[in-house]
VEXDORO-242081 format. One record per residue (C-alpha): chain; residue in one letter; residue number from 0; x, y, z. Coordinates in nm, 2 decimals. Each point is the difference from the previous one (the first is absolute). Layout:
N
ch,aa,i,east,north,up
A,a,NUM,X,Y,Z
...
END
This chain:
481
ch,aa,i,east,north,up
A,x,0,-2.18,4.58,-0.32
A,x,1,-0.06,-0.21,0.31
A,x,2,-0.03,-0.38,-0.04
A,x,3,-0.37,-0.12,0.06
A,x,4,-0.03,-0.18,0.35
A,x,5,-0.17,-0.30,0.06
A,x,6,-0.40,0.02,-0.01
A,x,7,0.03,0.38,-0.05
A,x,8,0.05,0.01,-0.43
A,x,9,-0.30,0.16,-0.06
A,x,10,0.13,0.30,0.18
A,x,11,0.32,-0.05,-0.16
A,x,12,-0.13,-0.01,-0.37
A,x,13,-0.22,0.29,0.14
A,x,14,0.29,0.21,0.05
A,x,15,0.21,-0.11,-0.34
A,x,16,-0.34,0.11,-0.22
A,x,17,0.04,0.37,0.20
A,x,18,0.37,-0.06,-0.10
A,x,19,-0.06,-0.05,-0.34
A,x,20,-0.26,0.22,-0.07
A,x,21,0.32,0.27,0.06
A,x,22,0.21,-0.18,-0.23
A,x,23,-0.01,0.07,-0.39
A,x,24,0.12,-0.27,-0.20
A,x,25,0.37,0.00,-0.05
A,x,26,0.05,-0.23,-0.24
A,x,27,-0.21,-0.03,-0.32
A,x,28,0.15,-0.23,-0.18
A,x,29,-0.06,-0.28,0.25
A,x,30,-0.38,-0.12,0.05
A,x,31,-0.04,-0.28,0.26
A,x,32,-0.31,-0.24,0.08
A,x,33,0.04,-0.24,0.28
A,x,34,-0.13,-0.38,-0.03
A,x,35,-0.24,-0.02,0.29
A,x,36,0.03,-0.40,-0.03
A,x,37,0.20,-0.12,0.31
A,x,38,0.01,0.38,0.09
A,x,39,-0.31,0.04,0.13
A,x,40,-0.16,0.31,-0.02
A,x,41,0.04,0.15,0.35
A,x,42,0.43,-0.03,-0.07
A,x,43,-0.09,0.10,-0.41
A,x,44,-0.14,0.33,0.19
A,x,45,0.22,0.07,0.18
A,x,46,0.32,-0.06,-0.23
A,x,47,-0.19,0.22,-0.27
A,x,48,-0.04,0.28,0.27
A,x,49,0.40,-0.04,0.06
A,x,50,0.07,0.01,-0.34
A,x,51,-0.17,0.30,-0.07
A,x,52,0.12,0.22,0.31
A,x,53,0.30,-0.06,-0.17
A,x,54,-0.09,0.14,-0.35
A,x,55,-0.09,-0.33,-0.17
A,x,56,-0.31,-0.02,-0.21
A,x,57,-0.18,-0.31,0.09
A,x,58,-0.33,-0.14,-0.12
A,x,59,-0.25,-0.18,0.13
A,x,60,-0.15,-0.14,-0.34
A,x,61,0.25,-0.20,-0.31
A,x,62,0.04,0.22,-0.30
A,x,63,0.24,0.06,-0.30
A,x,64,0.07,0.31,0.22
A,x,65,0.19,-0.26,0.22
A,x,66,0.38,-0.05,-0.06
A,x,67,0.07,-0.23,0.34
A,x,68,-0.20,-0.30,0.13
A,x,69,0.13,-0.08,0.34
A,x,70,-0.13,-0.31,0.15
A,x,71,0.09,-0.22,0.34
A,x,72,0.05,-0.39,0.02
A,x,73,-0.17,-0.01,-0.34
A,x,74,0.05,-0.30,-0.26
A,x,75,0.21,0.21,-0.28
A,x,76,-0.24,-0.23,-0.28
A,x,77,-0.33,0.03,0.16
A,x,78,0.11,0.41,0.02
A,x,79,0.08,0.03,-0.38
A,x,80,-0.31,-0.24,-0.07
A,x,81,-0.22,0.22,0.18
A,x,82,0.18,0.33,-0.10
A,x,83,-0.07,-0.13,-0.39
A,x,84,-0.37,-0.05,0.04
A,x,85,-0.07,0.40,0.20
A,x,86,-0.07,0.14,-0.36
A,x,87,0.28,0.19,-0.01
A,x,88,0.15,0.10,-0.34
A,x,89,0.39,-0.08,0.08
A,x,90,0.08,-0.23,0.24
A,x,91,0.35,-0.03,-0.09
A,x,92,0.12,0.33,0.09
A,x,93,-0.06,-0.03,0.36
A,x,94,0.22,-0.04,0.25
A,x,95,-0.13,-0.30,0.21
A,x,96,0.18,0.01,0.31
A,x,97,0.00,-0.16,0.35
A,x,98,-0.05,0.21,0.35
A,x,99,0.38,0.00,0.00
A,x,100,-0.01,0.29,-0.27
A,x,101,-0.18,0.21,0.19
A,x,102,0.14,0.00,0.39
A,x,103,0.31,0.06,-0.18
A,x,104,-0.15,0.31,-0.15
A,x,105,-0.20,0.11,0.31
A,x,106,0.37,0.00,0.16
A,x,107,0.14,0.19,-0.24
A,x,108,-0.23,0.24,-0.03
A,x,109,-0.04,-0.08,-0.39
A,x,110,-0.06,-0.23,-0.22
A,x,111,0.30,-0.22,-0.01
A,x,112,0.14,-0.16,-0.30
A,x,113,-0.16,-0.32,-0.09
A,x,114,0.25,-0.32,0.09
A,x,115,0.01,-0.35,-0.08
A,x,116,-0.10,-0.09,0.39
A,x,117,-0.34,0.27,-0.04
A,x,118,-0.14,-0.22,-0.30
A,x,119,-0.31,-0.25,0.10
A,x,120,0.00,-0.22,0.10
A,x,121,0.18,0.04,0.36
A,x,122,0.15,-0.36,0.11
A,x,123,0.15,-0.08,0.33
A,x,124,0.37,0.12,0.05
A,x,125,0.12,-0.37,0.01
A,x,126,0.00,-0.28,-0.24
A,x,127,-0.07,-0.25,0.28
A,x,128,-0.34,0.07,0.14
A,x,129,0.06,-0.24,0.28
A,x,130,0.19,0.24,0.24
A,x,131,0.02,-0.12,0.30
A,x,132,-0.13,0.11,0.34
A,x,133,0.35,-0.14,0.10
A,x,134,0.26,0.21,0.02
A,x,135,0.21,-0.30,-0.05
A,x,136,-0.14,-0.10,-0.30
A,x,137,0.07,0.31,-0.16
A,x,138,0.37,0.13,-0.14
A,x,139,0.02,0.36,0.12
A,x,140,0.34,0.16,-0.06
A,x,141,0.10,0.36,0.09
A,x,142,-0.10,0.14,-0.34
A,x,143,-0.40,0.15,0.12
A,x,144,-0.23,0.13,-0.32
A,x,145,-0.24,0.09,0.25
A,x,146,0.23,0.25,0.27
A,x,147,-0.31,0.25,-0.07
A,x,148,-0.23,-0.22,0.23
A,x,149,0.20,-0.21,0.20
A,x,150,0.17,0.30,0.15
A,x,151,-0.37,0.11,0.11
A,x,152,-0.14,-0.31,0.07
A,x,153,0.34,-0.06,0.28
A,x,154,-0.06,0.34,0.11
A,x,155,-0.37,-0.08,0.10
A,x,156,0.11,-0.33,0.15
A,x,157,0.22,0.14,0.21
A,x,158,-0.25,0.27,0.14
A,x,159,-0.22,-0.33,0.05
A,x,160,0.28,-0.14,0.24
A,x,161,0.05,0.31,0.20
A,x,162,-0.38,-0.06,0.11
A,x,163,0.03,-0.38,0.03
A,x,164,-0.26,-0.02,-0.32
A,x,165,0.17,-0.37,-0.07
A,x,166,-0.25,-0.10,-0.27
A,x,167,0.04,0.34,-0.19
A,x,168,0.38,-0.02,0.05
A,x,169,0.00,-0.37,-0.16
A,x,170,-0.23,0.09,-0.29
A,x,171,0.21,0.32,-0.08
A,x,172,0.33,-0.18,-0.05
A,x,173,-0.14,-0.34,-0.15
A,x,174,-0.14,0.23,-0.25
A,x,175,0.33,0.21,-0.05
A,x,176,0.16,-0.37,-0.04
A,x,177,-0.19,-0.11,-0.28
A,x,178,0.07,0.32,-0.18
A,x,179,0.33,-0.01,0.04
A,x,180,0.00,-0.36,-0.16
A,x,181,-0.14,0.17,-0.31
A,x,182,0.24,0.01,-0.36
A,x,183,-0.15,0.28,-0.11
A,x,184,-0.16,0.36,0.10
A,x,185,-0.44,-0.01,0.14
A,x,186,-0.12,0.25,-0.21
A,x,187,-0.40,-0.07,0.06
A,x,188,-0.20,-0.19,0.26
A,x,189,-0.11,-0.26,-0.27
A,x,190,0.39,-0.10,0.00
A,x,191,-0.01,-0.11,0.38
A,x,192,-0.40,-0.22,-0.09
A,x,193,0.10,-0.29,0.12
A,x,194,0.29,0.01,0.23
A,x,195,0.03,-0.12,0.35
A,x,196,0.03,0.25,0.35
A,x,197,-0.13,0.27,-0.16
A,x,198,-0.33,0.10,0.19
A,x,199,-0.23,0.30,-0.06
A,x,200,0.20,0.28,0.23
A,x,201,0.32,-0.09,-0.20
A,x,202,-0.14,0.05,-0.34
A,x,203,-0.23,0.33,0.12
A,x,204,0.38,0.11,0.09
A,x,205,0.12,-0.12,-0.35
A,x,206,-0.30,0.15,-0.18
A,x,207,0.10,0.33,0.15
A,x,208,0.33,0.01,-0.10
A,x,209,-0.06,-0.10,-0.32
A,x,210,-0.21,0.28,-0.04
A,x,211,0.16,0.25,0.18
A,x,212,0.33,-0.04,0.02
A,x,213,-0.02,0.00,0.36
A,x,214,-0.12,-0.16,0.35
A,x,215,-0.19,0.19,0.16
A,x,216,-0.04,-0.29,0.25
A,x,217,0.35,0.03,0.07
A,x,218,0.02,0.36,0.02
A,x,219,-0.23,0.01,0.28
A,x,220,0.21,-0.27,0.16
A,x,221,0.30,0.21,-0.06
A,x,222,-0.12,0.32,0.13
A,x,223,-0.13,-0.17,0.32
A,x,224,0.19,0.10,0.32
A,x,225,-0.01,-0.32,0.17
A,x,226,0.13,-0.16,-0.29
A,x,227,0.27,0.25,-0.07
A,x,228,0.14,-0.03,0.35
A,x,229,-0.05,-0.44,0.04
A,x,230,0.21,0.04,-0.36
A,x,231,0.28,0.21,0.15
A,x,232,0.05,-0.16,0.33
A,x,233,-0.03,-0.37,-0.12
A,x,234,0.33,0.08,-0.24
A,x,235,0.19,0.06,0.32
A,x,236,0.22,-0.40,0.06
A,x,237,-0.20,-0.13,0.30
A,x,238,-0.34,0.17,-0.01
A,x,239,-0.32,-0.20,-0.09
A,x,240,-0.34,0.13,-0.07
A,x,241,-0.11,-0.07,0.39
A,x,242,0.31,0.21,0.12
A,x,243,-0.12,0.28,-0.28
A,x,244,-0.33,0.03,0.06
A,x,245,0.07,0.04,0.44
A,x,246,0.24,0.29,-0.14
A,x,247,-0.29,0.16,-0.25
A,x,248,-0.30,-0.04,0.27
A,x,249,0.27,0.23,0.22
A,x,250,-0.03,0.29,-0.26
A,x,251,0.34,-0.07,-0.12
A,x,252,0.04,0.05,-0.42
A,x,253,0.36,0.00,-0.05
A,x,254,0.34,-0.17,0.07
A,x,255,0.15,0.35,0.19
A,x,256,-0.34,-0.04,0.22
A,x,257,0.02,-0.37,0.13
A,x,258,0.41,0.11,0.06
A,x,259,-0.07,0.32,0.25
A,x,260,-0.30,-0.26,0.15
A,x,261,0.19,-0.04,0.39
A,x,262,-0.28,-0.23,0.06
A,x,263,0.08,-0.22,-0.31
A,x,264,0.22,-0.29,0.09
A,x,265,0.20,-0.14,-0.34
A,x,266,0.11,-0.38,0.04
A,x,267,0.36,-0.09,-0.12
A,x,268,-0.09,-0.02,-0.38
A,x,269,-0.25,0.29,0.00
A,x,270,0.30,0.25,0.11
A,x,271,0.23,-0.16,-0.29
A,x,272,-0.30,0.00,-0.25
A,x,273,0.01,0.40,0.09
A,x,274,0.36,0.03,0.06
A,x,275,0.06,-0.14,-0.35
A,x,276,-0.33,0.12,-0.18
A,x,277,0.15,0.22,-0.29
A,x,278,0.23,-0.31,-0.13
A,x,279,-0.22,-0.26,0.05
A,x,280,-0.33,0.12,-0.18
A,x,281,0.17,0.00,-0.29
A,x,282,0.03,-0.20,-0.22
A,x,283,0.25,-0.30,-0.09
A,x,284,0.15,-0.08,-0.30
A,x,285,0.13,-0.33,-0.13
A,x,286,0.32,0.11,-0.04
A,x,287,0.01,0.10,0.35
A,x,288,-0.18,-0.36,0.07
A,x,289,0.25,-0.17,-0.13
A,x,290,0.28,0.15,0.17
A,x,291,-0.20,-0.08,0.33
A,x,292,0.01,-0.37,-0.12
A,x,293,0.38,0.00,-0.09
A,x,294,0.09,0.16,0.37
A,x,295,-0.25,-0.24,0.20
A,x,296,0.12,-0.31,-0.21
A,x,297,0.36,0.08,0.05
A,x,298,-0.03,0.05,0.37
A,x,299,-0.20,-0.32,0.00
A,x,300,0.28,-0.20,-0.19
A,x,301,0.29,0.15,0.20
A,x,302,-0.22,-0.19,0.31
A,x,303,-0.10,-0.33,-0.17
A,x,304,0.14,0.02,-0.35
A,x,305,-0.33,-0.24,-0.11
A,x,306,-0.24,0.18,0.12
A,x,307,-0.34,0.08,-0.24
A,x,308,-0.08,0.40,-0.08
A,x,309,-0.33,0.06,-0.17
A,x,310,-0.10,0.32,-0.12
A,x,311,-0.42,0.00,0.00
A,x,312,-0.27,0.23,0.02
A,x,313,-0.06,0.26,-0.34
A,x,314,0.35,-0.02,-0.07
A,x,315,-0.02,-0.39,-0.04
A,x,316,-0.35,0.06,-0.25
A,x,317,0.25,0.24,-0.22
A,x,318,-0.11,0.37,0.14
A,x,319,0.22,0.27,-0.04
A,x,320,-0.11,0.20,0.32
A,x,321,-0.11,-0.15,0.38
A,x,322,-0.02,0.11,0.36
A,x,323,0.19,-0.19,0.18
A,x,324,0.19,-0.34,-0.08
A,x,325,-0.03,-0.32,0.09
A,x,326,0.24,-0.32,0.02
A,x,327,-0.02,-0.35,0.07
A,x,328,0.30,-0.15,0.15
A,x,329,0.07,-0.37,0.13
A,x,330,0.24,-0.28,0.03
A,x,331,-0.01,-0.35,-0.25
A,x,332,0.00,-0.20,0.30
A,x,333,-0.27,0.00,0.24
A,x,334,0.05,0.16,0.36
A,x,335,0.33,0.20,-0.16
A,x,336,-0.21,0.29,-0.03
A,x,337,-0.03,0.09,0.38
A,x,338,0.22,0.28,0.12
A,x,339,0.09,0.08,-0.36
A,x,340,-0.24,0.33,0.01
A,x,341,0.12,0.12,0.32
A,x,342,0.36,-0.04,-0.15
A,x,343,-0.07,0.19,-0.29
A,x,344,-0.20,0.26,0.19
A,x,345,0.36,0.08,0.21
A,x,346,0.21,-0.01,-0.31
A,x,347,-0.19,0.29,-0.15
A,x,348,0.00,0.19,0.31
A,x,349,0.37,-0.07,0.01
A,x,350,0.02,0.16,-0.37
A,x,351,-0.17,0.31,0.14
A,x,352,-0.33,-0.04,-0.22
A,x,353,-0.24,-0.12,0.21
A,x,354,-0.20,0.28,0.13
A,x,355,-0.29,-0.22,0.19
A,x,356,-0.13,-0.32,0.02
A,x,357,-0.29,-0.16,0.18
A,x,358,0.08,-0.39,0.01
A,x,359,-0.27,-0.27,0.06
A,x,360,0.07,-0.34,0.09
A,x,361,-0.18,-0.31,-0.21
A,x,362,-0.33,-0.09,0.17
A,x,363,-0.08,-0.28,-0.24
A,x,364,-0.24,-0.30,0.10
A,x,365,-0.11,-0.22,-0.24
A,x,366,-0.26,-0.10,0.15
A,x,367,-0.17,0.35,0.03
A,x,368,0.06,0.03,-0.41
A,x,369,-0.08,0.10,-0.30
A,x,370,-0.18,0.27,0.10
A,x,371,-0.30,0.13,-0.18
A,x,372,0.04,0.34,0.13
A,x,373,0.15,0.19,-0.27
A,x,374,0.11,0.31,0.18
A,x,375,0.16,-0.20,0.24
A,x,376,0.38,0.04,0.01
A,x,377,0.20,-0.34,-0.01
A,x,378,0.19,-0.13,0.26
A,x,379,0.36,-0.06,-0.13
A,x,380,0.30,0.21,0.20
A,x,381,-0.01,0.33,-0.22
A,x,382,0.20,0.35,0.03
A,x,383,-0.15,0.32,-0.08
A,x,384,0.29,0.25,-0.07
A,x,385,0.06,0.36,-0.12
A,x,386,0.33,-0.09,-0.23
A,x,387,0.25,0.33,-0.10
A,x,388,0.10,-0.03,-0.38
A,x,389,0.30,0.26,-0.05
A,x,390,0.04,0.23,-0.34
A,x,391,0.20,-0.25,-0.21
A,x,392,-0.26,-0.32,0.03
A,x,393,-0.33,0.20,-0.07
A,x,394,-0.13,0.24,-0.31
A,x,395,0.00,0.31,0.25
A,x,396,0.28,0.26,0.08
A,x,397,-0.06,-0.07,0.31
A,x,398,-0.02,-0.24,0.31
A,x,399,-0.33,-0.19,0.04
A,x,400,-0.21,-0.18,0.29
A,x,401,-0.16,-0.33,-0.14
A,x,402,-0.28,-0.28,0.16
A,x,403,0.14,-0.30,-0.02
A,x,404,-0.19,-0.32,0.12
A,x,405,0.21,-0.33,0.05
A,x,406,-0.23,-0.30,0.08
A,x,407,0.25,-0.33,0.12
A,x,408,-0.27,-0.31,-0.12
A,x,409,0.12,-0.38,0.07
A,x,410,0.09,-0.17,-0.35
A,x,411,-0.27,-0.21,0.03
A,x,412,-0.27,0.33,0.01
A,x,413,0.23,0.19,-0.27
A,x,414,-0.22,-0.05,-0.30
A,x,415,-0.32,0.11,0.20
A,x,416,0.16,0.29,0.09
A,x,417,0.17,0.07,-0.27
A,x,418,-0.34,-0.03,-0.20
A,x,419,-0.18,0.20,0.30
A,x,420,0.24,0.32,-0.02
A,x,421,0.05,-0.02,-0.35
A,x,422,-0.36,0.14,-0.01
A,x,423,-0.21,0.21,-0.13
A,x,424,-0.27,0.00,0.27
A,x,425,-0.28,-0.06,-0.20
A,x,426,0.15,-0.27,-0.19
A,x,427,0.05,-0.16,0.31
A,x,428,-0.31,0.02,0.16
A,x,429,-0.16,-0.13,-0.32
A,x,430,0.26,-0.27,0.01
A,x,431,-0.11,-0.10,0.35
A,x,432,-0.36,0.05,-0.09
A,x,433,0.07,-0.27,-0.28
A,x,434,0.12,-0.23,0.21
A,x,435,-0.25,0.03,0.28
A,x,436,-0.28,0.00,-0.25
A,x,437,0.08,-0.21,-0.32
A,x,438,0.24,-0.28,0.17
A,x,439,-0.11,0.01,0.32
A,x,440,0.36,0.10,0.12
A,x,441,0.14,0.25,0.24
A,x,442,0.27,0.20,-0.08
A,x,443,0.23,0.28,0.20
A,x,444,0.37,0.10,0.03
A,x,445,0.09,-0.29,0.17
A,x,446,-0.18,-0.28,-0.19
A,x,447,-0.27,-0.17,-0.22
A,x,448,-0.23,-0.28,0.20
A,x,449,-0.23,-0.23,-0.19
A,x,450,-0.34,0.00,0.24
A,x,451,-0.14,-0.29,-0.20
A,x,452,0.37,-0.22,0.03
A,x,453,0.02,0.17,0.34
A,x,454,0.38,0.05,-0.05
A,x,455,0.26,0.26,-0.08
A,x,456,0.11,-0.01,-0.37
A,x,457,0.42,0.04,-0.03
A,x,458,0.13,0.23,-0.27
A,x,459,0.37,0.15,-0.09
A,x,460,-0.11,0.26,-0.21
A,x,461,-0.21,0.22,-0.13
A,x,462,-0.16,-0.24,-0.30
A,x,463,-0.06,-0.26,0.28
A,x,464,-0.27,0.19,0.13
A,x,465,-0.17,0.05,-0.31
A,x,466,0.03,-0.31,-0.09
A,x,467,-0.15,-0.14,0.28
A,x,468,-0.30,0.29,-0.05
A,x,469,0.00,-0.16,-0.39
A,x,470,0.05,0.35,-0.10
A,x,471,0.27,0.12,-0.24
A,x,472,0.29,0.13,0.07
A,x,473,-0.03,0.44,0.01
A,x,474,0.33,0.11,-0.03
A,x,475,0.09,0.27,0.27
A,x,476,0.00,0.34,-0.27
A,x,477,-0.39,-0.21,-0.06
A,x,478,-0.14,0.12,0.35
A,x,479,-0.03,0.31,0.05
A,x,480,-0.38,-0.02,0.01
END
């Protein structure tokens, strides 16, 4: 059964009454009426019509032939209360039950058994009701009760960036954000009533889902050619959506294509992106993060035995699994940090597992910072590398190519960056947002500057910063919004 479109139900409930008209009733023992309060009757329609292409019997009018009430967003009392005065002769052996009930049914195929969570009346996921639009003022670990739509709702955003749809893009993964802040599982629209970033396209998407199982949004998205072939050739180290799209409006759809291309030129990290493609899309474990760290840090110490290693990025917010990995590394004292990359760099070639690196110098200027673009990279010295782990530091039988970042900040800018490349994304940009918005403060990489003091606000660490926001302290395993 197709989902109904937007402005185009009729035609959709048309084609569920042919539907149905085909279907006998499979299952007699259940008898469902749907609440058209909060419903409204065009979505009543249309939901009986689903229901009974799928061998439900449905009716339109309340009788002791009913055995389930299903009702949306309504007060569980003022239900039984009104349930009590229809005349019926039993009341009490109903099942009263919210719209959760039945998408899980219309997903199964069947009517499902009834659980605690499908009783009325349907409250929001959350025992705080004031979730924030912030993704800073939320606690969002790693554990996600809502994979089902975030997954989706990333999927869509990402399509959204490919065609530099910024607003979609935002909306997408502010909405996957909240959800993933959730304690528990949405199982009904009336569960989300309330909560921020969570517009009309985003719950038409959830709606669907809930009903079907499925995105067919997304499906469409993932069938598209364009998108298929931006997807592919944006995983290649060193391509950006810009660089994919010239190689897609050239008719080329696959990695083998752009290679036998004489008239494509590859830059220094496109040709080790492709050189090292089969190791590097895959996926890094901690374990193999960790032994990263203890090879980096020991180099580091055999070249200034006080030197500072921080491991950031996922692996810093507690995830098991990342793309690449990314470290901090700097000196106690200030001005001790120059050179120290460089030296590192040459010790790991010296070891024999350095297989490339693309080094950039530190461009910092105070006076040009923070920025409030986002997307912009910072301007501390920084390393991109392809690191070789061997069979006895990794999980695999066998050897493997890993992207390493190293970023070399000052001590002074350490807790910014640290706090910057800890991540995720969208906890930072709401953190930034915060600032700019709420405290009238700009915030980056580098720094935090008061615009009302008109001065740069000092911090050693992490807690500094949000101390100076007048936020509490989120915990690193907190952000992964």
């Amino acid at each position: 059964v197709a989902p109904p479109k937007r402005g185009k139900r009729c035609g959709a409930q048309h084609r569920l009454s042919l539907e149905s008209s085909k279907n006998k009733c499979r299952f007699n023992e259940v008898t469902v009426y749907l609440v058209e309060r909060k419903m409204g009757s065009s979505r009543r329609s249309f939901l009986t019509s689903l229901a009974r292409s799928k061998g439900f019997r449905v009716e339109y009018a309340l009788s002791d032939e009913v055995t389930h009430v299903v009702a949306e967003d309504n007060q569980a009392g003022a239900l039984w209360a009104w349930l009590r005065g229809s005349g019926l002769r039993d009341v009490s052996r109903l099942q009263v039950l919210d719209i959760s009930w039945f998408t899980d049914s219309m997903r199964e195929g069947r009517p499902v058994t009834v659980e605690t969570s499908h009783l009325t009346e349907c409250s929001p996921p959350t025992a705080d009701a004031n979730v924030s639009q912030y993704a800073c003022l939320r606690r969002t670990t790693t554990e996600n009760h809502n994979k089902i739509f975030t997954d989706v709702l990333e999927e869509l955003a990402e399509n959204s960036e490919f065609n530099e749809s910024k607003g979609p893009c935002l909306a997408f993964r502010r909405a996957a954000s909240v959800l993933k802040s959730l304690p528990s599982a949405v199982h009904c629209l009336g569960a989300i009533q309330g909560l921020p970033c969570l517009g009309e396209h985003t719950k038409a998407v959830m709606e669907e889902i809930l009903i079907f199982g499925r995105s067919f949004k997304v499906e469409e998205v993932q069938s598209d050619e364009r998108y298929q072939a931006l997807k592919l050739f944006t995983s290649v180290f060193g391509v950006g959506p810009k660089t994919a799209e010239k190689w897609y409006r050239r008719g080329l759809r696959s990695l083998k294509e752009i290679l036998a291309e004489p008239n494509i030129q590859l830059n220094r990290m496109q040709r080790a992106g492709f050189l090292y493609y089969r190791d590097i899309s895959k996926a890094v474990s901690k374990t193999e993060a960790k032994a990263l760290r203890s090879i980096i840090e020991e180099t580091a110490h055999w070249i200034a035995p006080d030197s500072i290693l921080a491991l950031t990025g996922g692996f810093r917010r507690g995830k098991e699994y990342g793309h690449d990995v990314d470290f901090l590394l700097t000196m106690p004292e200030m001005g001790k940090e120059e050179g120290l990359l460089l030296r590192v760099i040459d010790r790991l070639r010296d070891q024999g597992i350095l297989l490339y690196c693309e080094h950039q110098g530190s461009t910092v200027d105070m006076s040009k910072l923070p920025s409030r673009r986002f997307e912009a990279m910072d301007h501390f010295e920084k390393c991109f590398l392809i690191l070789r782990l061997e069979e006895g530091q990794m999980e695999r039988d066998e050897g493997l190519a890993v992207r390493v970042d190293l970023v070399a900040p000052p001590v002074d800018r350490y807790a910014f960056a640290l706090l910057g490349w800890t991540g995720s994304r969208q906890f930072e940009r709401d953190l930034r947002r915060f600032a700019r918005k709420e405290r009238g403060m700009c915030l980056d990489n580098h720094a935090l500057y008061d615009k009302t003091k008109k001065l740069f606000l000092p911090a050693t660490s992490e807690e500094d910063i949000f101390a100076h926001l007048g936020l509490e302290y989120v915990e690193p395993w907190q952000r992964n919004a």
